[in-house]
C-alpha positions in Angstrom: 147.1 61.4 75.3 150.8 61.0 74.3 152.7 62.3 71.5 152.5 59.1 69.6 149.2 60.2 68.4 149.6 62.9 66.0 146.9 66.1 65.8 147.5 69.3 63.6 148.9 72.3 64.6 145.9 74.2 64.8 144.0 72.1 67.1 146.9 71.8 69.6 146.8 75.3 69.5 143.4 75.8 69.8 143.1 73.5 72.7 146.4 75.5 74.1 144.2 78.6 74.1 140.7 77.4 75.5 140.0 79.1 79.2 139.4 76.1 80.7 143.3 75.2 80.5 146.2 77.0 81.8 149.4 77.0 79.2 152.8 77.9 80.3 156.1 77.2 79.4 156.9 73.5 79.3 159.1 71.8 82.1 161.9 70.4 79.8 163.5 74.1 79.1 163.7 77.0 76.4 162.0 76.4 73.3 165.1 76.3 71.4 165.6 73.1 73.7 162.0 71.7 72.8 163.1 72.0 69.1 165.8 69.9 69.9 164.2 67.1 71.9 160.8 67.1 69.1 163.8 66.3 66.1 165.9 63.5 68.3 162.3 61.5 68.2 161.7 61.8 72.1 158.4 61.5 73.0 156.2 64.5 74.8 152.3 65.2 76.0 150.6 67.7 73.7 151.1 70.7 75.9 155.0 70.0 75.0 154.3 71.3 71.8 152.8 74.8 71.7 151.3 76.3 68.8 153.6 79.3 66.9 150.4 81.7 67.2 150.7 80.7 70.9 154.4 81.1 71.1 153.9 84.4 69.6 151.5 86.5 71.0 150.8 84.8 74.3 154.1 83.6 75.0 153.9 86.2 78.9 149.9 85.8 79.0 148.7 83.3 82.2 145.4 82.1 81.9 142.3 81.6 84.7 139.1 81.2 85.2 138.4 84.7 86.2 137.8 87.6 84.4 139.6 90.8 85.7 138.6 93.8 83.7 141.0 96.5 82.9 142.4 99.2 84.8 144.0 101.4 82.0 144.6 104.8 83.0 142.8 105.7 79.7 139.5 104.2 81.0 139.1 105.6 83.7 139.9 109.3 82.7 137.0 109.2 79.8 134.9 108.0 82.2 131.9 110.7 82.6 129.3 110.0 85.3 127.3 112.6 83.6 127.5 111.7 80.3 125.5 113.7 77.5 126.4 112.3 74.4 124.5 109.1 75.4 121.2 110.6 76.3 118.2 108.6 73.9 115.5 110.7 72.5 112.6 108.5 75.2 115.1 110.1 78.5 115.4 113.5 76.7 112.0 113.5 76.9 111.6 112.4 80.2 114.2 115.2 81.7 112.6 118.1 80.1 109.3 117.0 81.9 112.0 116.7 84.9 113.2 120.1 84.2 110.1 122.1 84.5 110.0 121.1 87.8 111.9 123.7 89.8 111.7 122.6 93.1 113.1 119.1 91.3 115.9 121.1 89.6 116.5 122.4 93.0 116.4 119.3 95.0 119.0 117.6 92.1 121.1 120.4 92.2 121.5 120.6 96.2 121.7 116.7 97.1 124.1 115.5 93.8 125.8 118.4 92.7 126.0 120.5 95.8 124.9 123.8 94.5 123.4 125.9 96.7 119.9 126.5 96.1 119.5 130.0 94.3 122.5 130.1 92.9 123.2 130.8 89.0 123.7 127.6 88.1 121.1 125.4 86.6 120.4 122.0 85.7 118.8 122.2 82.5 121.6 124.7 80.9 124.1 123.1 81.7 122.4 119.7 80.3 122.7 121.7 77.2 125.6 123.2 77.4 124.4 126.9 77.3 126.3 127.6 81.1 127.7 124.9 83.6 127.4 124.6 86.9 129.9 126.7 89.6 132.5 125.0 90.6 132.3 122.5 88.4 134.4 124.0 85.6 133.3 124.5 81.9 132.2 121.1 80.6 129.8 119.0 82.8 131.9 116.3 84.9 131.4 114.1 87.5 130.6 115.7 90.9 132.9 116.8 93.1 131.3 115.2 96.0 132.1 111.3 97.1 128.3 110.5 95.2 128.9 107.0 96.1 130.4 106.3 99.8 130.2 103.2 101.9 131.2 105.4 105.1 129.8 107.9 107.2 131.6 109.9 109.4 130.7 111.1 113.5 132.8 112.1 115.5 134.4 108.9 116.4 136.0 109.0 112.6 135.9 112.4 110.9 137.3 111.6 108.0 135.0 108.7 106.9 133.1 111.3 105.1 130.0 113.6 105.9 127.9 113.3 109.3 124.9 111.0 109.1 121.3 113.0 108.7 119.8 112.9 111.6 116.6 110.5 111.3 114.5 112.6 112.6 114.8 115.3 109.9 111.8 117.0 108.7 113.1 116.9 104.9 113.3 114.3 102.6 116.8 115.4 101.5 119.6 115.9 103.0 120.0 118.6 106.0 122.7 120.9 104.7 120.3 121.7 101.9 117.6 122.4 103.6 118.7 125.4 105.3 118.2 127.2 102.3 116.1 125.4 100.1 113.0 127.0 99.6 111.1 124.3 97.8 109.9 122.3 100.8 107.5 123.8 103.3 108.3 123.3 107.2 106.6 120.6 108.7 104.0 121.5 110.9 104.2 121.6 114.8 102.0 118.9 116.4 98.9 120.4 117.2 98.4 121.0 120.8 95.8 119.3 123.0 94.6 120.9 126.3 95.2 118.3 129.2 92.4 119.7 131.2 88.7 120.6 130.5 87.6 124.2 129.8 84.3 123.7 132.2 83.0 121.3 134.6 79.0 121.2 135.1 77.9 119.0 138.1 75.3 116.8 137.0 73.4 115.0 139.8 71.8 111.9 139.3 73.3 110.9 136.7 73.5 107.3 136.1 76.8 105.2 136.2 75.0 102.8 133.8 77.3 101.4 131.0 74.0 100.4 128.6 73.1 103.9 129.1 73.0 106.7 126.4 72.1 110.0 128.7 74.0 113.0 126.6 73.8 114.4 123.4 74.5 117.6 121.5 72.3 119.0 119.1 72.9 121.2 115.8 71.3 124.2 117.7 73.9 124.1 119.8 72.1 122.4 122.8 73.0 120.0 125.0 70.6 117.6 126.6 71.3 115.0 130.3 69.1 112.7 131.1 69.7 113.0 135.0 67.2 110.5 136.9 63.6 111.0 136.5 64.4 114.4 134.2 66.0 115.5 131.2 67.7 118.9 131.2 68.7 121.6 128.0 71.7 123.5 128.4 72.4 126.2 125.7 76.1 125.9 124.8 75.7 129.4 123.8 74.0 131.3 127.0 74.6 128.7 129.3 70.9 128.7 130.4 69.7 125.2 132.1 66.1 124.5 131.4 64.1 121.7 132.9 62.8 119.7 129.5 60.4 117.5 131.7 60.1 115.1 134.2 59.0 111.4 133.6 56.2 109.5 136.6 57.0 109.9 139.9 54.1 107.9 140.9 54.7 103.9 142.7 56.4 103.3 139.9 59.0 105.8 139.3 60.1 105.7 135.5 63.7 107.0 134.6 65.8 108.2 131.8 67.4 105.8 129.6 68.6 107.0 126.2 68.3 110.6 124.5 69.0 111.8 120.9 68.3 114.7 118.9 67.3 114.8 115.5 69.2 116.0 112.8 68.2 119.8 112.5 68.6 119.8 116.5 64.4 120.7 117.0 62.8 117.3 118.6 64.4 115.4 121.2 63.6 111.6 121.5 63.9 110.1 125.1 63.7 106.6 126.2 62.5 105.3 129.1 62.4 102.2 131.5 59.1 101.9 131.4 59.3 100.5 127.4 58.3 103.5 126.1 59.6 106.1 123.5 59.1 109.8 123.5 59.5 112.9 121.5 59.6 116.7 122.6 59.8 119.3 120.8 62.4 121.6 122.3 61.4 124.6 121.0 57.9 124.5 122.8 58.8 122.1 125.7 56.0 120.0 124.4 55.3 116.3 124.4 54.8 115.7 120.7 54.0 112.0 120.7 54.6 108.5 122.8 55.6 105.2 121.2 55.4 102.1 122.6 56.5 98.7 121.1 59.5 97.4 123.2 59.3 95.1 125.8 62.2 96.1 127.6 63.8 99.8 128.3 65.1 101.6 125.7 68.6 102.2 126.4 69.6 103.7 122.9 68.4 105.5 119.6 69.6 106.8 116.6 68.2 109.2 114.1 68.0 109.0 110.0 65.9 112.0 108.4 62.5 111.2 109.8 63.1 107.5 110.5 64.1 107.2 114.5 66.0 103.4 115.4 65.6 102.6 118.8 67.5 99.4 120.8 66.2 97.9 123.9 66.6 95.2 126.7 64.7 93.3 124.8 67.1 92.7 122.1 65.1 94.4 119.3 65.5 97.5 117.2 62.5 98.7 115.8 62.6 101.1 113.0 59.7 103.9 113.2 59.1 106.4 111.0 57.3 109.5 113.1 55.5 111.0 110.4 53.6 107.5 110.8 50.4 107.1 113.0 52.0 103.3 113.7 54.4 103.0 116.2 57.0 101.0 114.0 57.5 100.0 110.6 60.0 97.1 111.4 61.8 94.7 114.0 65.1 93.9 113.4 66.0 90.2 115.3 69.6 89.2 115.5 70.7 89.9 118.7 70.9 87.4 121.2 71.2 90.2 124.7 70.3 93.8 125.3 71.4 96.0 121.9 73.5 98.8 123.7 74.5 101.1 120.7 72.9 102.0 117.5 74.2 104.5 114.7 73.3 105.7 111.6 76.1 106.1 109.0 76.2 110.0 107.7 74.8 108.9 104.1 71.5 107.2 106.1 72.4 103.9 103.9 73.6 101.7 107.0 72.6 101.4 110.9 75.0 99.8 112.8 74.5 97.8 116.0 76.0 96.5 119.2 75.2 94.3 121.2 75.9 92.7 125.0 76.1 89.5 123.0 79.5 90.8 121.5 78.3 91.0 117.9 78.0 94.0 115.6 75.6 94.5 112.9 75.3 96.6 109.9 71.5 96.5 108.0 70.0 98.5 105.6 66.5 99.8 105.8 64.7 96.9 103.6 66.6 94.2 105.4 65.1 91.9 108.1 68.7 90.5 108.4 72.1 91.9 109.1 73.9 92.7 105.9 77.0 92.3 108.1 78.0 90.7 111.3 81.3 91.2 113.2 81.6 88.6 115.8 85.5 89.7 116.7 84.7 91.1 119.9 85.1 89.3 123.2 82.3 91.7 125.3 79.7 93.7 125.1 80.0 96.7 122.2 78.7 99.9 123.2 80.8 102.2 120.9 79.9 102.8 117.9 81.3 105.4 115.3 81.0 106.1 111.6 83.8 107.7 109.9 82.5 111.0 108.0 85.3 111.0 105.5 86.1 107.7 104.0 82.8 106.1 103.1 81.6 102.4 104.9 84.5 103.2 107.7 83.4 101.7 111.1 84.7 101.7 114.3 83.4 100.2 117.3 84.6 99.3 121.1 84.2 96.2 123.0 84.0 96.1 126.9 86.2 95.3 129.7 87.1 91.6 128.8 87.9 93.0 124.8 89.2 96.4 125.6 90.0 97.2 121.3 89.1 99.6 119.2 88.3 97.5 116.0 87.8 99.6 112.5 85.7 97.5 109.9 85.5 97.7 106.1 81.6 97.5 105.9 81.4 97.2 102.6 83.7 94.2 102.0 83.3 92.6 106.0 86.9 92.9 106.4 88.4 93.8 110.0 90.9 96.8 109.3 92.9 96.9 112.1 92.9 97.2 115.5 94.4 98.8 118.4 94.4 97.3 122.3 93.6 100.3 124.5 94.3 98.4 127.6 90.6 99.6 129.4 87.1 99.3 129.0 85.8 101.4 125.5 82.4 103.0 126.7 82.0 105.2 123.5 83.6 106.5 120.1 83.1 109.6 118.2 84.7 110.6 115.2 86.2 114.2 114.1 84.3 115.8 111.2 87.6 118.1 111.2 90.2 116.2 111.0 90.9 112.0 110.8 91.2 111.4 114.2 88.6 109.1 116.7 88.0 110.4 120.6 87.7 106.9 122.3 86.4 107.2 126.4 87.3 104.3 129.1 86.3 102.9 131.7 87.6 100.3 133.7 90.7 100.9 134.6 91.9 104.0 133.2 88.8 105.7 133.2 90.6 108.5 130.8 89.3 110.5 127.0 92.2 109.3 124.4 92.3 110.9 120.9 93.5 108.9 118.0 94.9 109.3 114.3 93.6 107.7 111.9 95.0 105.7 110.1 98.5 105.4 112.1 96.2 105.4 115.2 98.9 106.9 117.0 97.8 108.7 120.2 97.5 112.4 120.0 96.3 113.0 123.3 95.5 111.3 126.9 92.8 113.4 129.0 92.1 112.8 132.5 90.2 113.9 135.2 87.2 111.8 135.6 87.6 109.3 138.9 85.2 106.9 137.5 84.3 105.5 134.5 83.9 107.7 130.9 80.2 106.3 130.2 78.5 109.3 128.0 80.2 111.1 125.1 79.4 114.1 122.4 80.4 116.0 119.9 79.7 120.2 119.5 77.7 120.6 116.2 81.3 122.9 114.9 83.5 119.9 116.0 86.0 121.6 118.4 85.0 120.7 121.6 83.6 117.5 123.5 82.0 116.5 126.6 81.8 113.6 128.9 79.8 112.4 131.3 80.8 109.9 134.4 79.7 108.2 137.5 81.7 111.0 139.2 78.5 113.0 138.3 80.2 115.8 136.3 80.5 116.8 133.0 83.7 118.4 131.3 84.4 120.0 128.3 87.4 119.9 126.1 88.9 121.7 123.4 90.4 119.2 121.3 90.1 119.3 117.5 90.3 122.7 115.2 88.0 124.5 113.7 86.9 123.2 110.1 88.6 125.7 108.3 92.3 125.0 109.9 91.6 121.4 109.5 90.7 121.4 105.7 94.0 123.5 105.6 96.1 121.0 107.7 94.5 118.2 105.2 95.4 119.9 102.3 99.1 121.0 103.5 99.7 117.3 104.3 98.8 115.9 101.0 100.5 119.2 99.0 103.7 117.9 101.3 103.6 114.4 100.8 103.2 115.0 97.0 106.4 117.3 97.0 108.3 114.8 99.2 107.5 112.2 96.0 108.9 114.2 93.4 109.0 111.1 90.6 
């Protein structure tokens, strides 16, 4: 464009103003000089010819693309971090529900405003302007701390600001405040785990089997070994042995393959290698009744109520109800080998099954067929372990070419998670005190670990068995264990609490994860 064409003043200056051009003083000289030049007739581009408003008021103004906000020395004084005036009737509402929180108020005072807890000073009257907060002088202002930093000091730079929390703190806020802030609870020393077993029984004869299941405790406090050709009692209580029975000694030897005591801890069923199922009844010593039905030895059994499951070489589980004059009600078919491990879950509404064919099922007492199969495991699954406090929890332990602890969702099929302990998993049982799973090995460790759910971080390595961990249970109060190996001894550990500090641990954990999450 050229200043033959000719455009009102307004526009030229209007175009002279726009952001996306940068005015300045034309080349040619003063404006007195411009004046001179426009009324000889010479000819000059539009931007020659500024507009008056343009001469006027943005005669020293430089435009650009940017915008660069101002710095006045007003602005920043009536700046208020804490500003009241601007508080809306919804957040007025939300900080009185804040404010009746002390251990908030507390927390708010100590980490932005530096108060010590205790002190006179509080939040909510100085909110409202009834008292303000020491130090702070008499109306509410901005902290006197650096609230927003981008340094931290250590002692390579002192004066970068304050030291760095140490990340290992047991407070969610900051550590010069928790010296004296009463709000937040301690947390809790990790709960210490005796390395070695209490008691060591030797138990000849007993088999270093891994399909085996030769020890169990009962609710009467009685634990009962299948060792060889016998099955012994030994009161937890007395410690007095007594000789249950002894199975045929004739051409034929038979020999114990399985026990399990019923729920109230009176009869004791035994499996045999001779196919055959027995119970006793503790109490008298007496054989109650024999059960036959298997074509293969019976190398586990789990009890429901009245309702005993037992799993054999045969790769059946038959379901038989002793109040019955029949030997079984139902034969469950799906596993292709020898079914190794059986369990009832602790509402009687699912068995669960393992197999040497690497599968694990999950049926229900009307069901012919597996309601769930979990085909994740790369050997034969032995362990088996129902979770007594979250419902449909399973874990279960594969052999020495799986070596994982895998926890299943049996109510959806999902796999939860799982965790490589690096040996052979011969059995599982779960804490009904606290969330944690005792796991024994074999091959090559051949060592108890105790695990928390659901970090499944190790609490606890035991050792002291030279061969492998085959044969685990629970006390009926849930504080001590014992296992059984090839080593032919059995040991006892301490290794949960009793239920009462449990429940308490529970509770103090969720109280303290609830404070920790004060919105």
């Amino acid at each position: 464009m050229t200043g033959d064409t000719e455009m009102p003043e307004a526009s030229m200056g209007m175009l002279a103003g726009t952001p996306y051009s940068s005015p300045t003083r034309a080349s040619g000289g003063s404006p007195a000089q411009m004046r001179r030049r426009a009324d000889s007739g010479v000819s000059r581009s539009l931007h020659d010819f500024p507009s008056p408003r343009a001469r006027s008021s943005r005669e020293h103004v430089v435009y650009s693309d940017r915008f660069i906000p101002s710095r006045a020395l007003s602005s920043r004084r009536s700046f208020n971090v804490l500003e009241r005036e601007a508080a809306t009737s919804e957040s007025s509402h939300f900080a009185e529900r804040e404010d009746s929180n002390p251990a908030y108020q507390q927390v708010l005072q100590s980490e932005l405003l530096g108060i010590p807890p205790g002190s006179q000073g509080d939040l909510s009257s100085s909110r409202s302007g009834t008292a303000s907060a020491p130090g702070l002088g008499a109306p509410l202002s901005s902290p006197h701390k650096r609230m927003f930093r981008y340094m931290s000091g250590d002692r390579f730079s002192p004066l970068a600001g304050a030291p760095i929390d140490s990340p290992y703190a047991s407070s969610p806020v900051g550590g010069a405040s928790t010296e004296s802030f009463s709000g937040i609870e301690p947390r809790r020393a990790p709960r210490k785990i005796a390395r070695s077993p209490y008691k060591v029984l030797d138990a000849p004869a007993l088999q270093d089997d891994f399909y085996l299941n030769l020890v169990d405790w009962s609710a009467q406090n009685v634990l009962a070994v299948g060792l060889g050709t016998c099955v012994y009692l030994w009161s937890a209580a007395t410690s007095r042995v007594v000789k249950l029975c002894e199975l045929g000694t004739g051409a034929a030897p038979d020999s114990v393959c399985s026990v399990a005591w019923s729920g109230r801890g009176s009869y004791l069923a035994i499996g045999t290698n001779s196919n055959e199922t027995q119970i006793w009844d503790a109490n008298k010593s007496q054989l109650v009744r024999t059960m036959q039905g298997h074509r293969g030895r019976v190398g586990c059994m789990s009890w429901s109520s009245h309702l005993l499951s037992t799993g054999s070489r045969d790769r059946t589980i038959l379901n038989r109800d002793v109040r019955a004059p029949e030997d079984f009600q139902s034969r469950l078919n799906a596993h292709r080998s020898e079914v190794c491990g059986l369990k009832w879950a602790p509402d009687d509404r699912l068995l669960a099954s393992g197999g040497n064919d690497n599968m694990v099922g999950c049926w229900n007492a009307n069901s012919p067929n597996p309601v769930q199969r979990f085909e994740s495991h790369t050997a034969a699954v032995k362990a088996l372990a129902w979770s007594p406090h979250q419902h449909g929890l399973l874990a279960s332990g594969g052999g020495t070419a799986d070596q994982h602890i895998r926890f299943w969702n049996t109510s959806s099929g999902a796999q939860l998670t799982s965790v490589n302990t690096g040996s052979q998993v011969c059995n599982l049982v779960w804490s009904r005190n606290v969330n944690e799973i005792v796991s024994t090995h074999g091959y090559s460790q051949n060592q108890v670990c105790v695990w928390r759910w659901p970090t499944l971080a190790k609490a606890a390595t035991l050792t002291g068995h030279t061969t492998r961990v085959l044969y685990l249970a629970a006390s009926p109060d849930g504080q001590t264990i014992v296992t059984g190996a090839g080593d032919e001894t059995l040991r006892f550990w301490n290794v949960f609490p009793s239920a009462h500090v449990g429940a308490a641990a529970a509770d103090s954990s969720v109280s303290s994860m609830m404070r920790a999450h004060i919105r």
